[in-house]
N, C-alpha and C positions, 0 to 999 in steps of 0.2 A: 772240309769240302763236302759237298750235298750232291751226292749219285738220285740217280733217276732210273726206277726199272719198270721194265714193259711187259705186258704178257704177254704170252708164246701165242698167245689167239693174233692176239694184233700183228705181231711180229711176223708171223705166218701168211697173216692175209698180206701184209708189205704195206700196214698201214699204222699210225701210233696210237697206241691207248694213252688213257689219261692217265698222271700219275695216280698210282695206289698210294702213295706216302711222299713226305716232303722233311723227313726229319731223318736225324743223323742217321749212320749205320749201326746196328748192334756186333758185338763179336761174334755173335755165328753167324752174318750176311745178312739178318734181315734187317730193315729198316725199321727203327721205331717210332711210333708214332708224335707226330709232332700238335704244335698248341695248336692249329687249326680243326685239328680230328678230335683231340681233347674238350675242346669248346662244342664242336656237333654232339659229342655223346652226352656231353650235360644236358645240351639244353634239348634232346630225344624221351632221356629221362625223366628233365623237369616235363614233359610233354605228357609222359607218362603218367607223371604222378596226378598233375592237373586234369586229365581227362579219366582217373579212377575218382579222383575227389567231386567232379561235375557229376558222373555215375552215383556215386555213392547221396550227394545232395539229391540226385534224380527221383532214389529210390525212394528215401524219409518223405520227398515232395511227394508221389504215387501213395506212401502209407496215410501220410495224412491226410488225404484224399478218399479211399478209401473207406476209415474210421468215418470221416464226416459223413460219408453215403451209407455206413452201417447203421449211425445213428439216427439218420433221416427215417430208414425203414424201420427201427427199431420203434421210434416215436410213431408211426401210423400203423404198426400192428397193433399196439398198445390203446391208437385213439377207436381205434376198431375192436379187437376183439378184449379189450379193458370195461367196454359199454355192459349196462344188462341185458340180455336176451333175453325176449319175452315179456309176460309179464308178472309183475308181484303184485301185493297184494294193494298197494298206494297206487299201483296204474288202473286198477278195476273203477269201474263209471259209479261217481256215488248214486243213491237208492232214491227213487221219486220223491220231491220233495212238493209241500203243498200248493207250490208258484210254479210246476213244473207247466212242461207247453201241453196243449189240448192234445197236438198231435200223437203225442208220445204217450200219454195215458190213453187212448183209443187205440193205440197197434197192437194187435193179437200177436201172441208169439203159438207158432205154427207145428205141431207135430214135437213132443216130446222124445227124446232118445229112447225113454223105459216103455212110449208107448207104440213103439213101432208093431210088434207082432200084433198085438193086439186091435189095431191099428186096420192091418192088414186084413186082419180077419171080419172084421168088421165090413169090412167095404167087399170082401168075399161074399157077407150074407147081406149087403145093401150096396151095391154098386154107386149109386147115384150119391153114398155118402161124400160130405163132403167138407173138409174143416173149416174152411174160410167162412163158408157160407152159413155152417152152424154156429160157428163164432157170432156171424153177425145175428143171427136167429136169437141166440142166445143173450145178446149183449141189448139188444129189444123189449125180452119176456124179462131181465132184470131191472132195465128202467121200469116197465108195465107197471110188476110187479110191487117194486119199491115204491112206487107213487101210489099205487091202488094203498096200500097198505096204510100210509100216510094217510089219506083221505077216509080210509074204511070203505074203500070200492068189494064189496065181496062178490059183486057178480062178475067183476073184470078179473078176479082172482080165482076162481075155483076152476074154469078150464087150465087153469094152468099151474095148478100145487093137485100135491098126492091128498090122498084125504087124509093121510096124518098131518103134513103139514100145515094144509086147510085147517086142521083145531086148531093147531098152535095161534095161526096167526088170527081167527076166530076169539080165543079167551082173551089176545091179546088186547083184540079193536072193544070187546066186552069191557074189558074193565078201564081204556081209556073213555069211553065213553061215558060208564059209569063216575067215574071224576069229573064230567063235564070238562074235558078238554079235547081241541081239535087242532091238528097238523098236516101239515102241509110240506112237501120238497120241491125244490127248485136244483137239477143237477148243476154246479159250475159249468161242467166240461163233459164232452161224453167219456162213459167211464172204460176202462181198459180191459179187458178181456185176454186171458192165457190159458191153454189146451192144456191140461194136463194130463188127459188120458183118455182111455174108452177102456171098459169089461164087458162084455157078456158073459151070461148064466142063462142058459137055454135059450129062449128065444126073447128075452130080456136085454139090451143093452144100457150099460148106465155110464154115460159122459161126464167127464168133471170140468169147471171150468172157475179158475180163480179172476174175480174180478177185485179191482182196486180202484176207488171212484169216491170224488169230493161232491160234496151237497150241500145246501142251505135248509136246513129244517128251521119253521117257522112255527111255533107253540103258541095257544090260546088256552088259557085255564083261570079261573078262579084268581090268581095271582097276578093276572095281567099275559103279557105277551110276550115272549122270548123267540131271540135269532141265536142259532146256532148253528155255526160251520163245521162239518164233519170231515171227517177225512177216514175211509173206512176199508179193509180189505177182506174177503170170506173167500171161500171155496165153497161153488153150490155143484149139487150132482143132478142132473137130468136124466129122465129114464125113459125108453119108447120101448115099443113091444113091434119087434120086428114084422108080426105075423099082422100084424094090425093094418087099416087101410088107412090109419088116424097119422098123418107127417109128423105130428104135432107130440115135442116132448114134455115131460112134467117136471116141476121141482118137488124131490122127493128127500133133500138132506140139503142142511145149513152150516158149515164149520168156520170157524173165525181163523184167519192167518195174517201172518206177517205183513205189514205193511211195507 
């Protein structure tokens, strides 16, 4: 036979609670639990277990997620900071070559790092100095020059060589003459012009300036006629005498350089 017990809440208020139990009685009074309450606490447990194992999938799903976004960043730190910085020695610009553009052998390069002091100083005792402007001065008295030479112009050249370099180029046009032969240049391109510096010594200043410049020289001699394309680079020095009312500088030294 199956008793029914009521809590003392319900019983009190004069109202019925539901049963707590539906299964036989135990010997000490209480009722033990029947297959209705059995079956709830399984399938609480299976509840249980299923929503640790949905958790537990949740988590490995969140890990591998994750990783995947580690490796996303790991790859573009790497496409970034894996690159070179800067540059080496295969990223530098190759060196003028003989088909190079007109333009680019005509650009003066502007004021030297070694010759800043000197530089300055310079323009202290000549305000009005000026690099561009002597660049282009200079890249003028070098065509002048190189053509007079060619031709054997000596009165186009003497205002503008030292009297030593006036002999040199003197014995030179001598003894081409003396061989009965005559030359002539035609430049390609106008030639390029680079500052290398300026010094004073008292009231002396001497400019340097490397040119690099292609030409056609054109020979006449005893043998007949020859064309020949040059391709040439020197460093010439010019010199003015600050005190002097004369603008005008001289070629005073000739050194051959690197092309």
């Amino acid at each position: 036979m199956q008793e029914v017990r009521w809590s003392r809440q319900a019983v009190a208020a004069g109202q019925r609670a539901a049963p707590l139990s539906r299964g036989p009685c135990s010997r000490n009074g209480a009722l033990a639990p029947g297959p209705a309450d059995a079956g709830g606490i399984f399938t609480y447990i299976d509840r249980i277990v299923a929503s640790k194992a949905a958790g537990a999938a949740l988590q490995v799903l969140e890990l591998i997620i994750l990783a995947a976004l580690a490796a996303v960043v790991l790859f573009q730190l790497y496409a970034v900071l894996g690159r070179k910085v800067g540059r080496g020695s295969e990223d530098l610009p190759p060196s003028v070559t003989a088909n190079a553009e007109p333009a680019r052998l005509a650009q003066p390069a502007i004021e030297g790092a070694l010759s800043v002091n000197d530089l300055a100083a310079m323009k202290a005792r000549d305000p009005s100095f000026d690099v561009a402007q002597f660049l282009q001065g200079a890249r003028k008295a070098y065509q002048m020059i190189v053509t007079a030479f060619a031709s054997g112009d000596r009165a186009a050249l003497k205002p503008l060589l030292s009297s030593e370099v006036m002999n040199g180029f003197e014995s030179a046009i001598r003894e081409r003459e003396a061989q009965g032969r005559t030359e002539s240049v035609d430049f390609l391109q106008a030639p390029r012009a680079d500052f290398e510096g300026v010094r004073l010594s008292g009231d002396l200043a001497k400019a340097s300036v490397r040119f690099l410049a292609e030409f056609r020289n054109r020979s006449t001699g005893s043998d007949g006629e020859a064309v020949d394309d040059r391709r040439t680079a020197e460093v010439w020095t010019f010199e003015r005498n600050l005190k002097s009312r004369n603008p005008n500088w001289t070629l005073i030294h000739v050194d051959a350089a690197e092309a």
